[in-house]
C-alpha positions in Angstrom: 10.3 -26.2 -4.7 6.8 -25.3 -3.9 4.2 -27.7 -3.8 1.3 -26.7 -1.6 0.1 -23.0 -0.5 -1.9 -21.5 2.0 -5.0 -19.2 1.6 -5.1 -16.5 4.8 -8.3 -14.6 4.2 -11.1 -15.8 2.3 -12.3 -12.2 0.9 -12.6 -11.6 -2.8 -8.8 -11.4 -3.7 -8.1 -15.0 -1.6 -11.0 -16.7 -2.8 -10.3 -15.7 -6.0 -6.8 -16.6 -5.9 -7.4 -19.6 -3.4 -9.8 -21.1 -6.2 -7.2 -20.1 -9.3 -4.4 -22.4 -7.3 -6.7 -24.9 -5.9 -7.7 -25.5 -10.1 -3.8 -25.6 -10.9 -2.4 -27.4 -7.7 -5.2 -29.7 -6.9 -7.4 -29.0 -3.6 -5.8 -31.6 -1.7 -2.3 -29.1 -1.7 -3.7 -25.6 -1.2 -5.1 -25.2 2.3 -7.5 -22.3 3.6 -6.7 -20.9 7.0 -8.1 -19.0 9.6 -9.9 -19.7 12.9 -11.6 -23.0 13.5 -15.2 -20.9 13.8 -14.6 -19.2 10.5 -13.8 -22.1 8.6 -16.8 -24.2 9.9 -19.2 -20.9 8.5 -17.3 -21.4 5.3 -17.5 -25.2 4.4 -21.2 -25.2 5.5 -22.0 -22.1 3.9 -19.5 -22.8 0.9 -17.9 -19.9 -1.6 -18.9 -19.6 -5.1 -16.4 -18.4 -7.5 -18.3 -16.7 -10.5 -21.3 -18.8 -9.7 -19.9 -21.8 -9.2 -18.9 -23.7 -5.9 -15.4 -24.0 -4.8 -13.7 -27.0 -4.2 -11.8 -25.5 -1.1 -9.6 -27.4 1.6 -10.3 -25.9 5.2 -7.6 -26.4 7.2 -8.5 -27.6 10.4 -5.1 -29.6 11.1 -2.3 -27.7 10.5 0.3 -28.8 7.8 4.0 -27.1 6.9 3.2 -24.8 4.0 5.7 -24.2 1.2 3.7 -20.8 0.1 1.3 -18.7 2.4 -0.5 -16.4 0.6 -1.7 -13.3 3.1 -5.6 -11.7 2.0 -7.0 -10.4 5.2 -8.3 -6.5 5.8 -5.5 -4.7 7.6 -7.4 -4.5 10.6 -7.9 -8.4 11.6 -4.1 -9.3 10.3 -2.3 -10.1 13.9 -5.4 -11.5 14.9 -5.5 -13.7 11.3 -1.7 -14.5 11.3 -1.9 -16.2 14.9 -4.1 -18.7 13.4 -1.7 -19.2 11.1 1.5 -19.9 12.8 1.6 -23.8 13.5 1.4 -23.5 9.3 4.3 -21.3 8.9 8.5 -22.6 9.0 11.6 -21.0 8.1 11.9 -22.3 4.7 8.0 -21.1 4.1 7.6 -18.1 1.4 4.9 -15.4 2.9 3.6 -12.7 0.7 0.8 -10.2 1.4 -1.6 -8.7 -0.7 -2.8 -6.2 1.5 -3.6 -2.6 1.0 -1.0 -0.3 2.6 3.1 -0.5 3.0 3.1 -1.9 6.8 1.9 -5.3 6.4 5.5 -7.0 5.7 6.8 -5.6 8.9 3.3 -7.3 10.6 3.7 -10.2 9.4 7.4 -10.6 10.3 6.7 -9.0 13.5 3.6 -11.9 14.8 5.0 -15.0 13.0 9.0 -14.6 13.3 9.9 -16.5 10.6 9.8 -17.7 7.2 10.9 -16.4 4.1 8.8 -12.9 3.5 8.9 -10.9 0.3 7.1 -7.5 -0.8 4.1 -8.1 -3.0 1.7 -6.0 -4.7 -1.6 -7.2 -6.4 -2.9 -5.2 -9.1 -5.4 -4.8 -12.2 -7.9 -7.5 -10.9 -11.5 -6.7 -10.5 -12.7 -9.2 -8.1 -16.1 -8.3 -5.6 -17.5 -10.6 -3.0 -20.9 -10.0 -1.7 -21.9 -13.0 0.9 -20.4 -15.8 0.3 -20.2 -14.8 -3.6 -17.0 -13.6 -5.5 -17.3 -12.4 -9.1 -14.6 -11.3 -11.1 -13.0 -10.9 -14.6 -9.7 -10.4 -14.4 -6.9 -11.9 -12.2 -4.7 -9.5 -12.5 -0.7 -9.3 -11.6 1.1 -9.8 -8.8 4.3 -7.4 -8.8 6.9 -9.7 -6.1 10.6 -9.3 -4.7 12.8 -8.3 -2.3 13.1 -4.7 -1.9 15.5 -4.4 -4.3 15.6 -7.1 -7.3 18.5 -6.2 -9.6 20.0 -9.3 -8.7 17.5 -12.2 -8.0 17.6 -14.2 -4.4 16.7 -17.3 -4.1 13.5 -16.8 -2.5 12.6 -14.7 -5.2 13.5 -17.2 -8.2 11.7 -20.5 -6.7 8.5 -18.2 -6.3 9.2 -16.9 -10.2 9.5 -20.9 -11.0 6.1 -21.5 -9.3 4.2 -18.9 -10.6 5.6 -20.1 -14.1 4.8 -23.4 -13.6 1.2 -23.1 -13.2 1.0 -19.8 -15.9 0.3 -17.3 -13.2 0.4 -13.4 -14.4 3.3 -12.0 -12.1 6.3 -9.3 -12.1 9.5 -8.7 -10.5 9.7 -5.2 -10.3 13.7 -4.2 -10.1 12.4 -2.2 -6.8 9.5 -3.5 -5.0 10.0 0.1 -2.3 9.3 2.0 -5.1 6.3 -0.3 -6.4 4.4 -0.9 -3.6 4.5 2.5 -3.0 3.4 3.4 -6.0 0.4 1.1 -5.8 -0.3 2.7 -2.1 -0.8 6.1 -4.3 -2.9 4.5 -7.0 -5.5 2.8 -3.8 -5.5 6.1 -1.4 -7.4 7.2 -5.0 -9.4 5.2 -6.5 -10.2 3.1 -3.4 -11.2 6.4 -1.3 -13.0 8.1 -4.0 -15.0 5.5 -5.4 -15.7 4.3 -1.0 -17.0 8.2 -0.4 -19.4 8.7 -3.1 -20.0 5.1 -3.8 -18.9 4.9 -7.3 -17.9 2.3 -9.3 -14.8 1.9 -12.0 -16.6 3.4 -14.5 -17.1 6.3 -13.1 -13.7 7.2 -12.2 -12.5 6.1 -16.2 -13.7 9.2 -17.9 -12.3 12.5 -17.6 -14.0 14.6 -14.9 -15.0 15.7 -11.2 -13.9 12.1 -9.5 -11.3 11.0 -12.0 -10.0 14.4 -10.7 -10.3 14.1 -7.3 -8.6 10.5 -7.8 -5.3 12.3 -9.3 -5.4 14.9 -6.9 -5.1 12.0 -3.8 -2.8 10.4 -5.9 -0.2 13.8 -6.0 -0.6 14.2 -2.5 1.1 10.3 -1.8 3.8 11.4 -4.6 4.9 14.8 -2.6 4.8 12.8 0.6 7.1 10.2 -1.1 9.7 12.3 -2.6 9.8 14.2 0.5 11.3 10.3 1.9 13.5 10.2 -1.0 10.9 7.4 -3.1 10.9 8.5 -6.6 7.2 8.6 -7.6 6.1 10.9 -10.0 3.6 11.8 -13.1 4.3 8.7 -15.0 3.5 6.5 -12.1 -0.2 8.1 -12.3 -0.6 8.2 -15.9 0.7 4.1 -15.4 -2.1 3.6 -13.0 -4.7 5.3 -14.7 -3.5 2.7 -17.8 -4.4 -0.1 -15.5 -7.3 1.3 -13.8 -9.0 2.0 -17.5 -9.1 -2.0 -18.3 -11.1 -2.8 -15.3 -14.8 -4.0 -14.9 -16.8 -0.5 -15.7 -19.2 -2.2 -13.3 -17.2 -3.4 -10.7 -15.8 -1.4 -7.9 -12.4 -1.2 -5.5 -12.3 -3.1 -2.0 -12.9 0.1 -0.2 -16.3 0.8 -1.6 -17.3 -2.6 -1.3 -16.7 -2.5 2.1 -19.1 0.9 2.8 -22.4 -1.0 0.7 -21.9 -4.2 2.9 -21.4 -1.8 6.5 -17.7 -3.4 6.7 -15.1 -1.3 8.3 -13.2 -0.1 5.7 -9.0 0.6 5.8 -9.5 4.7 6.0 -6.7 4.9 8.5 -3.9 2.7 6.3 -4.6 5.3 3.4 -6.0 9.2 4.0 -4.6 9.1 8.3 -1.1 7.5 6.9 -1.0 10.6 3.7 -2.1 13.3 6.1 0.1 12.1 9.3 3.5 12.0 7.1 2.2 15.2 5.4 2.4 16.6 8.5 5.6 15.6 9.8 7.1 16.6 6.6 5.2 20.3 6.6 3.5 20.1 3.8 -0.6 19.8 2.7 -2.8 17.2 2.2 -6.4 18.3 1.5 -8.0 15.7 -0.3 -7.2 13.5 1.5 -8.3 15.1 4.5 -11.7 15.3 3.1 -12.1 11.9 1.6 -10.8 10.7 5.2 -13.8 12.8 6.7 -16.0 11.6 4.2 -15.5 7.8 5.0 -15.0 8.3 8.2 -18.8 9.8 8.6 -20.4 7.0 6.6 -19.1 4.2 9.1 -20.2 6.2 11.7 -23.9 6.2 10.5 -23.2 2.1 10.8 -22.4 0.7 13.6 -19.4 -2.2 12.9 
């Protein structure tokens, strides 16, 4: 049974989340990780969740976690998860909701234990300037094993948890096939709204960028198929569902990260499309020119 949780990565999906569970668990069982430095800046500083300010637990001692939540950029994850090891056992439940389809084998790979399931977070609309997270929506999380026809353990005590405190969730029957579908729907709409700094709106109307959007999209489903994951048309026009309930004004991680001079995660989306697109001999030129895009903007700052 799970009874406390861990927050790693205080950005706008773990603060967000961090402050859902901290309301529905009580502060004193969901602890917020990371380096003793960073923690510090955040309890002076503190986080404000739509305005107001959190009522967060910084974990400066560590404690055995029943749930750890993983919310870091790709690029400070084995760095983030050392910090989190003394928190981590084998009976602990880990699930990441990072960008990309390589973080479960990270995450195994530095901490070496616990209980890790695929995870997918989708159709939330959460920004965080500062110290400042808005949002509207929570969104989903899609969970499981890779395949879920039959439910594990694992799988059913997080289902109970998430039930118990009236948390949005799915369990997909195959969590392969869903997170990459959700890897094609952000090499989109993450890369074209981060290259000409649009926002949600701008990509939920028919034209030039919703375009471009699909067309990064087909690219991840032709590299799929090519590995035998069965992606196809009715996985965009699902997405673009999702996509068209957002915030108009609000804008994807990726473009968030370009307006505050943040190193964005370019290589996890357009370099992993065009890389397998070239081992597998076939084309990927919107990507290659959203990467080039993004690419020259961080270079005008320095990181």
């Amino acid at each position: 049974m799970i009874k406390n949780a861990g927050i790693l990565g205080l950005g706008a999906l773990g603060g967000m989340y961090g402050n859902f569970l901290t309301r529905a668990i009580g502060s004193e069982n969901v602890y917020i990780l990371g380096d003793r430095e960073r923690l510090e800046r955040y309890r002076d500083k503190g986080v404000y969740i739509n305005g107001v300010k959190a009522d967060f637990n910084y974990a400066f001692e560590s404690t055995k976690l029943d749930l750890l939540i993983v919310a870091t950029k790709f690029h400070h994850l084995r760095k983030a998860l050392e910090s989190a090891k003394a928190f981590v056992t084998e009976n602990t439940i880990v699930i990441s909701l990072l960008n990309g389809i390589t973080s479960e084998e990270v995450i195994a790979d530095v901490l070496g234990k616990g209980r890790i399931l695929y995870c997918v977070a989708y159709g939330m609309d959460a920004q965080k300037y500062g110290n400042h997270i808005e949002f509207k929506n929570y969104g989903t999380l899609a969970f499981g094993e890779a395949e879920n026809e039959k439910l594990s353990d694992t799988v059913k005590e997080l289902k109970e948890f998430f039930e118990s405190i009236n948390f949005s969730y799915e369990i997909p029957k195959s969590m392969l096939n869903k997170l990459w579908s959700k890897f094609m729907l952000n090499v989109g709409i993450n890369q074209v709204c981060a290259a000409y700094g649009l926002h949600y709106k701008d990509v939920q109307t028919k034209g030039e960028y919703r375009n471009k959007m699909i067309g990064a999209m087909r690219e991840v489903i032709e590299v799929a198929n090519k590995m035998n994951i069965p992606l196809g048309e009715e996985d965009i026009e699902y997405w673009l569902g999702v996509t068209d309930r957002l915030d108009p004004e609000s804008m994807p991680s990726m473009a968030q990260d370009i307006l505050n001079k943040n190193k964005t995660e370019v290589e996890i989306f357009a370099d992993t499309v065009i890389n397998l697109s070239k081992e597998y001999g076939i084309s990927a030129p919107v990507n290659e020119e959203l990467g080039k895009i993004i690419y020259k903007k961080e270079s005008s700052y320095e990181l």
